[in-house]
C-alpha positions in Angstrom: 8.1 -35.6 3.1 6.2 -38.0 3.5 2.8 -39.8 1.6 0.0 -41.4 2.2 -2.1 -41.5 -0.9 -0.3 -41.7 -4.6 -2.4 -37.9 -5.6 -1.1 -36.1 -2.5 2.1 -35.6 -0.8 2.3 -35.0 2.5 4.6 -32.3 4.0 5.6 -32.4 8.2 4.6 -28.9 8.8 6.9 -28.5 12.8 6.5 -24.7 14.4 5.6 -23.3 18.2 1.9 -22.6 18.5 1.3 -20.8 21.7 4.5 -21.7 23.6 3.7 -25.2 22.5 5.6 -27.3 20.0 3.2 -28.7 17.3 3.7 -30.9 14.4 1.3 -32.2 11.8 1.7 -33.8 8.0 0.1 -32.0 5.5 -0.8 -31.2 1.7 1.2 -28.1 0.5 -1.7 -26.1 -0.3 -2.7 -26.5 3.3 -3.4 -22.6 4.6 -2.4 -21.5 8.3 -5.7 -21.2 9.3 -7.0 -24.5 8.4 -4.1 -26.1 9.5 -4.6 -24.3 13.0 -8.5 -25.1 13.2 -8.1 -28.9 11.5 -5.5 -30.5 12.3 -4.4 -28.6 15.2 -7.6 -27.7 17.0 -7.4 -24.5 17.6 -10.4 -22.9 16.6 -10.5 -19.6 18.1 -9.0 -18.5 14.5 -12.2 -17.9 12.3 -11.9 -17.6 8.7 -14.4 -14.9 7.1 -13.8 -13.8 3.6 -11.1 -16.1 2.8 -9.1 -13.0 0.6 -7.2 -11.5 3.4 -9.6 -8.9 3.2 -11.8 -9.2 7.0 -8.7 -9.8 9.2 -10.6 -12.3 11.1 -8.0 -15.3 10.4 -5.4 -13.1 11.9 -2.6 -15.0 14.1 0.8 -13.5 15.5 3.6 -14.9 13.4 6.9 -14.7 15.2 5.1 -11.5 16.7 3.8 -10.0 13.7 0.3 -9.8 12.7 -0.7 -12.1 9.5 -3.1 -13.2 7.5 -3.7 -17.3 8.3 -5.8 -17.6 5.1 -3.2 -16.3 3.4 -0.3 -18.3 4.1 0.2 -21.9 3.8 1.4 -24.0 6.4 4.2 -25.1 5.1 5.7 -21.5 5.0 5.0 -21.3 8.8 7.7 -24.1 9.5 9.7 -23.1 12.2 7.8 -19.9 13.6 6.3 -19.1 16.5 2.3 -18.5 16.0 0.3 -17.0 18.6 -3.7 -17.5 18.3 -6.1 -16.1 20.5 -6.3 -18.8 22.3 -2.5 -17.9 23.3 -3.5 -13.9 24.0 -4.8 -15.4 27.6 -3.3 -14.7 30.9 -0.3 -17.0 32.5 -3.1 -18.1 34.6 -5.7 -19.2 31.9 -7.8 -16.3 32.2 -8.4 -13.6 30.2 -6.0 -11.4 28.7 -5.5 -7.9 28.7 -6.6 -7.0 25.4 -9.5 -9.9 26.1 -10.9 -8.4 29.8 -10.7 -4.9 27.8 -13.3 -6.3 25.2 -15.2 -7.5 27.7 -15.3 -4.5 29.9 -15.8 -2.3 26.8 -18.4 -3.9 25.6 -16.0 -4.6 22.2 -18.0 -7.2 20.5 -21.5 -8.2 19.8 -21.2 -11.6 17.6 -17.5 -11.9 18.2 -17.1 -13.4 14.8 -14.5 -10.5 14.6 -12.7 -10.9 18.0 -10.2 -13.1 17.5 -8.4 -11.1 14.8 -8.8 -8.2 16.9 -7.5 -9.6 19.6 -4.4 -11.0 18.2 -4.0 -7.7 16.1 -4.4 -5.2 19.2 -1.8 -7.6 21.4 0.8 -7.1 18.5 0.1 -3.6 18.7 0.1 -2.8 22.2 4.0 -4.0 22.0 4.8 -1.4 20.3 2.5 1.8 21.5 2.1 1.2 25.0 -0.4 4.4 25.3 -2.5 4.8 22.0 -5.3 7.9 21.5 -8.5 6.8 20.5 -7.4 7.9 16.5 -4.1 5.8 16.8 -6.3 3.3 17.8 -8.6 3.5 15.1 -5.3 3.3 13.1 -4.1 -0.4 14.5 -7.4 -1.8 14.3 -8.3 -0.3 10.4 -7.5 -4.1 8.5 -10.0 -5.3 10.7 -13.4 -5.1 9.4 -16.5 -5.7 11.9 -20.5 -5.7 11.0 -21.7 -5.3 14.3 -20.3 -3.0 16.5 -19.5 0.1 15.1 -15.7 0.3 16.1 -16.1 2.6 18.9 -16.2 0.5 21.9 -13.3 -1.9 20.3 -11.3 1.8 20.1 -12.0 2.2 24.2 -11.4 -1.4 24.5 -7.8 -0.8 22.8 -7.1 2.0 25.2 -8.4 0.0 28.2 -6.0 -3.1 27.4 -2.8 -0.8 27.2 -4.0 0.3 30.7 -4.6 -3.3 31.6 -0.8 -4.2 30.4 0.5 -1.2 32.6 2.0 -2.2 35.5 0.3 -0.9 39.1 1.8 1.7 40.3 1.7 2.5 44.7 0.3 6.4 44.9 1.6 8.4 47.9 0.0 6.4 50.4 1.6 3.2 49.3 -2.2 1.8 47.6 -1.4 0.4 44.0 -2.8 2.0 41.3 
């Protein structure tokens, strides 16, 4: 621990942040997403109603879906976070669940988008083939004022066809 004023001591706050060790000091009332967006950065993470209530602060800890507004920082030491920043290709394009979005017409102010994205990633680990209510399912903690949910439920199913690999048909064309 260490200090720099006499009212507030500082914590070192050391974990992965999209494949990339990070390390700040902070107070220990810092929460995960401000400690993403202002010390780190990273400011694809939004922060909406501050209560855990929108989903829009929502990061991948250690693979899981969480609530950044809800956790400090310094209960993130050690862990592997993923933003949507880290939801992008190997190649710095878009992700899957990202290019589905986009085909799909999934947002409108994109206020939203990031803890969809980051939520629908986690998800598509573990259902590699959703329906469009299954979908509805993963994506029900995340509230949106724009769009109406259906074209983020087609983008859902369009990124787990994105994530599947090509397969060659008879004539040896990938598919």
């Amino acid at each position: 621990m260490t200090t720099t004023s006499a009212r507030e001591p500082l914590h070192q706050v050391s974990l992965v942040v999209n494949g990339v060790p990070r390390a700040a000091a902070v107070p220990a009332r810092r929460l995960l997403s401000d400690f993403l967006r202002h010390d780190l950065g990273l400011t694809g993470t939004h922060v909406g109603c501050e209560h855990g209530v929108c989903g829009a602060c929502t990061v991948l800890v250690d693979g899981r879906p969480m609530r950044s507004c809800l956790q400090f920082a310094v209960s993130a030491v050690g862990a592997e976070i993923t933003t949507v920043e880290g939801c992008r290709a190997a190649d710095g394009g878009l992700g899957p669940v990202q290019q589905a979005f986009q085909d799909c017409h999934g947002l409108q102010c994109g206020f939203c988008t990031p803890g969809f994205v980051t939520t629908i990633t986690a998800y598509l680990e573990e259902q590699e083939q959703p329906s469009a209510e299954q979908a509805r399912e993963a994506i029900a903690g995340n509230l949106c004022r724009c769009t109406g949910y259906q074209n983020i439920v087609a983008a859902v199913q369009r990124a787990a066809e994105l994530r599947r690999p090509a397969r060659p048909d008879a004539d040896g064309a990938e598919r």
